[in-house]
C-alpha positions in Angstrom: -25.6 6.4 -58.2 -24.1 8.7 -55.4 -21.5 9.3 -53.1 -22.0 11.0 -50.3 -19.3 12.7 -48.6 -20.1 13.8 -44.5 -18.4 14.2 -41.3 -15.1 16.0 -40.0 -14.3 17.6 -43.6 -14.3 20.9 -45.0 -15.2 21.8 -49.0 -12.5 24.9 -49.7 -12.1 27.0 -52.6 -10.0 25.0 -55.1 -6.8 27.0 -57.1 -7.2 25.7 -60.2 -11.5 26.2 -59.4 -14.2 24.6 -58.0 -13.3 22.9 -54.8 -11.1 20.7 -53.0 -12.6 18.4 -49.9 -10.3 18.0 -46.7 -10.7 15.1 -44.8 -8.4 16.6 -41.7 -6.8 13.9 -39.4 -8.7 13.6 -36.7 -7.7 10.6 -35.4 -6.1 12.0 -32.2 -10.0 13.6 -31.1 -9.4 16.7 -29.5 -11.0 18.6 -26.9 -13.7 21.7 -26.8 -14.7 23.3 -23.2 -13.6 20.8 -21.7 -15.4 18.1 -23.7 -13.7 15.3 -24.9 -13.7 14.7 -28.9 -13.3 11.4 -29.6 -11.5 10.3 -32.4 -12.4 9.9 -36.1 -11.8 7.5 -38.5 -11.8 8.4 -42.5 -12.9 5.8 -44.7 -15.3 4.9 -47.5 -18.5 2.6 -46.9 -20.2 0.4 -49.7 -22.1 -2.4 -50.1 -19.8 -5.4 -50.9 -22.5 -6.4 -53.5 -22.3 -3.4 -55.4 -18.2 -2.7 -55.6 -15.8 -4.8 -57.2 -12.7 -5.2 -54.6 -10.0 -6.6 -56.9 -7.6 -3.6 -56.5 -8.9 -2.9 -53.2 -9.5 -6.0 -50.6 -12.2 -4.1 -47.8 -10.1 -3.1 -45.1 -13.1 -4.1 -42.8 -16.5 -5.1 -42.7 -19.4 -7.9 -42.3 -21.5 -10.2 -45.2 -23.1 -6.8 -46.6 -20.8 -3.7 -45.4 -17.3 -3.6 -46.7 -15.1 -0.3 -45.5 -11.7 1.3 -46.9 -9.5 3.2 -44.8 -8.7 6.5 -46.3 -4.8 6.9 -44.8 -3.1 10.2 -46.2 -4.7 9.6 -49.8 -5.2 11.9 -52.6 -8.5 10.4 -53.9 -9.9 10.8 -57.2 -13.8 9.6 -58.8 -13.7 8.8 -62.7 -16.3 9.8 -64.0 -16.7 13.1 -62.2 -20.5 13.9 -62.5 -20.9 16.0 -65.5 -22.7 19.2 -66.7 -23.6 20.8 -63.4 -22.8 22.9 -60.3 -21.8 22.6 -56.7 -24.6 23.8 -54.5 -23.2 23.2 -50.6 -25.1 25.9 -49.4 -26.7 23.6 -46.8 -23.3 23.0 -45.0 -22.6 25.3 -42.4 -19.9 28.0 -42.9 -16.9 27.7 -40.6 -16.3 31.6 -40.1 -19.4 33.1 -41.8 -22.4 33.7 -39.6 -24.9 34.7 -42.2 -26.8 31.8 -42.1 -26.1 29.6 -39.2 -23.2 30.1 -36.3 -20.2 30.3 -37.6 -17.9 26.8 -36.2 -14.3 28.9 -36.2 -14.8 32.7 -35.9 -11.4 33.3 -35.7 -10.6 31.7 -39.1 -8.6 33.5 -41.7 -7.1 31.3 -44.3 -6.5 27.6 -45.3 -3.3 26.7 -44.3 -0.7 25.3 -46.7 -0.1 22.2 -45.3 -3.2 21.3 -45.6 -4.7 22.1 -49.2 -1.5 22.5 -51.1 1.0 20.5 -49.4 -0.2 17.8 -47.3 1.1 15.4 -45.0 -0.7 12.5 -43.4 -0.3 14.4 -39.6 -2.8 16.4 -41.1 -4.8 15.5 -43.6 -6.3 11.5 -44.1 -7.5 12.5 -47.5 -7.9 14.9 -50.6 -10.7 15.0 -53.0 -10.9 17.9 -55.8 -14.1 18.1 -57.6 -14.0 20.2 -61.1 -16.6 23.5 -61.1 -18.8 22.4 -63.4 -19.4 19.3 -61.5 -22.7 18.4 -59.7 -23.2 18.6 -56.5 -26.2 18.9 -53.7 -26.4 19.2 -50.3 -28.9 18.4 -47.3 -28.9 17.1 -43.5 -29.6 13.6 -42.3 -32.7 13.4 -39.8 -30.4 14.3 -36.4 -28.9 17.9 -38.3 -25.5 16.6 -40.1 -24.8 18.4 -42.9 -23.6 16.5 -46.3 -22.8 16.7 -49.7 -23.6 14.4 -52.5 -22.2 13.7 -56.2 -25.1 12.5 -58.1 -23.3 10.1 -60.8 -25.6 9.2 -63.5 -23.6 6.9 -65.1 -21.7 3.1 -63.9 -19.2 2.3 -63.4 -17.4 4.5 -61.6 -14.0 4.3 -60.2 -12.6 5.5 -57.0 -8.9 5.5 -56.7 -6.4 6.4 -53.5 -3.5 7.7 -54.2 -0.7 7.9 -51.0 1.4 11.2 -50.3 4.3 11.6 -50.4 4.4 10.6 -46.9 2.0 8.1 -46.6 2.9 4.4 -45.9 0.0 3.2 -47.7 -0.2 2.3 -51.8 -2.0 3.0 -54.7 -5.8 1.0 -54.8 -8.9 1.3 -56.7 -12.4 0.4 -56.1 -15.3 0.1 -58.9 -18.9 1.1 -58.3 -21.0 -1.3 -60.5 -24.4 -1.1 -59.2 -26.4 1.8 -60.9 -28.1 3.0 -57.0 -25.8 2.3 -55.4 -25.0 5.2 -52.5 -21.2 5.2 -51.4 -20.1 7.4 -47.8 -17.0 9.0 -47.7 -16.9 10.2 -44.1 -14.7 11.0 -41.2 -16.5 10.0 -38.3 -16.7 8.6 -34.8 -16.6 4.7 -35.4 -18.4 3.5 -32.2 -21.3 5.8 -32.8 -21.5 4.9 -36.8 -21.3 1.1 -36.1 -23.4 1.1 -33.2 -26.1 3.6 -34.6 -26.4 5.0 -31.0 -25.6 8.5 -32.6 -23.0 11.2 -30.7 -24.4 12.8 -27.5 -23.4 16.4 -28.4 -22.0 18.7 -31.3 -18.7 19.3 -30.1 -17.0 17.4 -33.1 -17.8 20.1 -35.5 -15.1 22.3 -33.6 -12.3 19.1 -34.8 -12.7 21.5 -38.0 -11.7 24.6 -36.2 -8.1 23.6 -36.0 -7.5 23.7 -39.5 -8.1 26.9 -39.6 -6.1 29.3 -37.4 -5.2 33.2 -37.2 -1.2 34.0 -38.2 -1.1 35.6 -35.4 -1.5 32.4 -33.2 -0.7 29.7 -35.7 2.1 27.1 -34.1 2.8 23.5 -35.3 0.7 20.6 -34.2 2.3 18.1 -32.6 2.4 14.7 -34.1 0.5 12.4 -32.8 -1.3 8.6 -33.8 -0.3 8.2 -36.9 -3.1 6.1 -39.3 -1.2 3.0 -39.4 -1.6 2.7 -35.6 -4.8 4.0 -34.9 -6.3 1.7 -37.5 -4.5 -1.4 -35.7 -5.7 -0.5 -32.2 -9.8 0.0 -33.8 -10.7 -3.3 -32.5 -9.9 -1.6 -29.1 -12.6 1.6 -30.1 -15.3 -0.5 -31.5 -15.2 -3.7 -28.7 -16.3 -6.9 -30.1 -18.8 -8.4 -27.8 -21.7 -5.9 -27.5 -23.9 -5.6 -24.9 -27.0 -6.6 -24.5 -28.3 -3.2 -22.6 -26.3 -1.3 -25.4 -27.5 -3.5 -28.3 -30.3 -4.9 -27.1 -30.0 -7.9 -28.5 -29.0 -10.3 -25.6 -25.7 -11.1 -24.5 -22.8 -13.1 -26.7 -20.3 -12.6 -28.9 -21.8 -10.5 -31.5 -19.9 -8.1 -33.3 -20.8 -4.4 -33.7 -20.2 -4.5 -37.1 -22.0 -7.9 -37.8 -25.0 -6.4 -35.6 -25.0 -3.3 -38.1 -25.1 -6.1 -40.9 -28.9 -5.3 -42.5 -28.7 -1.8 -42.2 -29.3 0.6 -45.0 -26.9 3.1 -45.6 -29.1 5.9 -44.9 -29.2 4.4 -41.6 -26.0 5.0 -41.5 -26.0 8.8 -42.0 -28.7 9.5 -40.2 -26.8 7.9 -37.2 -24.6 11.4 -37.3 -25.4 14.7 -35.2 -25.0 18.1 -36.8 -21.4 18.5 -35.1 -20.3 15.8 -37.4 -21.0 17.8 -40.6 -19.4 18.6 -43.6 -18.7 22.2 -43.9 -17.6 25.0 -46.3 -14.8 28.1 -46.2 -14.9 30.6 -47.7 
């Protein structure tokens, strides 16, 4: 099986080694030359035939799709992929330019609050994964960037884990099926759902504001916290489609029930390179 991790999130140098994944709350969007960033939703994607929900009811989907809101979690994947490395040498550096444009030249460190002690204003969700674990990376047909864990064993266990300042609780999910391929992403949810794909790469610079110069660091102010920008999603991804934006005729189709059929590859591909994953250092 794999899971595939893609979007707003940056893969970091981890203390103890090998690396920790920030999935940085981007729920408020943000803005880049004027551009409007819309916002992101963190989350993990399955097939509902190939999870076992039990200890973690889908927080939304259709017959086939099932999703689960990542909310200020620490997440952890049991078993890690063993006997390996991490190769993310296809995601694109946020303050090297050796190989592509750097996305924050500016940047100088991880801050804090965002690796080491994190609160839900900042980060939607943690993942560290162990040095020796294995790890590829590529770019979907439209230029994202993503890494994968290639797991060749089942099940496998995905578990949340709230901070400290996180209103949501503990919950689990199993991976049964052998092939299956699991997303964790952070991504615009109209675009995702839709499959209409994002118009420019802006998003990738959601990522720059992690990572700020001393000199000019200052506090960000809080702003949607998940809990409300979950509740008000109906209002980002509209239930009746159109039929000039679907084409599908007119009624009361959902977007989500419309994306019902779709294989998740479909799904990634849907992405733009300013919606990749990325590395620092």
């Amino acid at each position: 099986m794999e899971i595939v991790i893609s979007g707003i999130c940056c893969w970091v140098d981890a203390p103890q080694g090998g690396k920790t994944v920030i999935i940085r709350n981007a729920l408020n969007g943000g803005v880049h030359e004027n551009s409007l960033i819309p916002s992101h939703y963190a989350f993990i994607h399955a097939k509902r035939d190939q999870v076992d929900e039990t200890e973690w009811p889908g927080d939304w989907g259709n017959d086939e799709d099932v999703l689960f809101w990542l909310t200020g979690d620490r997440v952890t994947i049991d078993p890690m992929p063993p006997r390996g490395a991490i190769d993310i040498s296809m995601l694109p550096h946020v303050a090297s330019g050796a190989l592509t444009d750097p996305i924050c030249p500016n940047a100088e460190e991880i801050r804090p609050g965002y690796r080491d002690e994190p609160v839900t204003e900042r980060v939607l969700a943690l993942l560290d994964v162990p040095p020796n674990t294995e790890v590829t990376s590529g770019t979907t047909e439209r230029g994202a960037a993503f890494a994968a864990l290639r797991i060749p064993s089942d099940p496998v266990t995905i578990t949340a884990t709230p901070f400290e300042d996180s209103l949501g609780r503990k919950r689990s999910l199993k991976i049964l099926h052998p092939d299956a391929q699991v997303f964790i992403v952070n991504v615009n949810m109209p675009e995702y759902i839709t499959g209409i794909g994002a118009r420019d790469d802006d998003h990738k610079y959601l990522v720059c504001e992690i990572f700020r110069p001393r000199a000019a660091d200052h506090s960000s102010s809080a702003g949607t916290s998940p809990a409300e920008a979950f509740a008000k999603l109906a209002d980002v991804v509209p239930p009746p489609m159109s039929g000039e934006l679907c084409g599908i005729g007119d009624g009361g189709v959902t977007a989500l029930h419309y994306a019902a059929g779709r294989a998740m590859t479909n799904y990634l591909n849907t992405l733009a390179a300013g919606c990749s994953a990325s590395q620092w250092p």
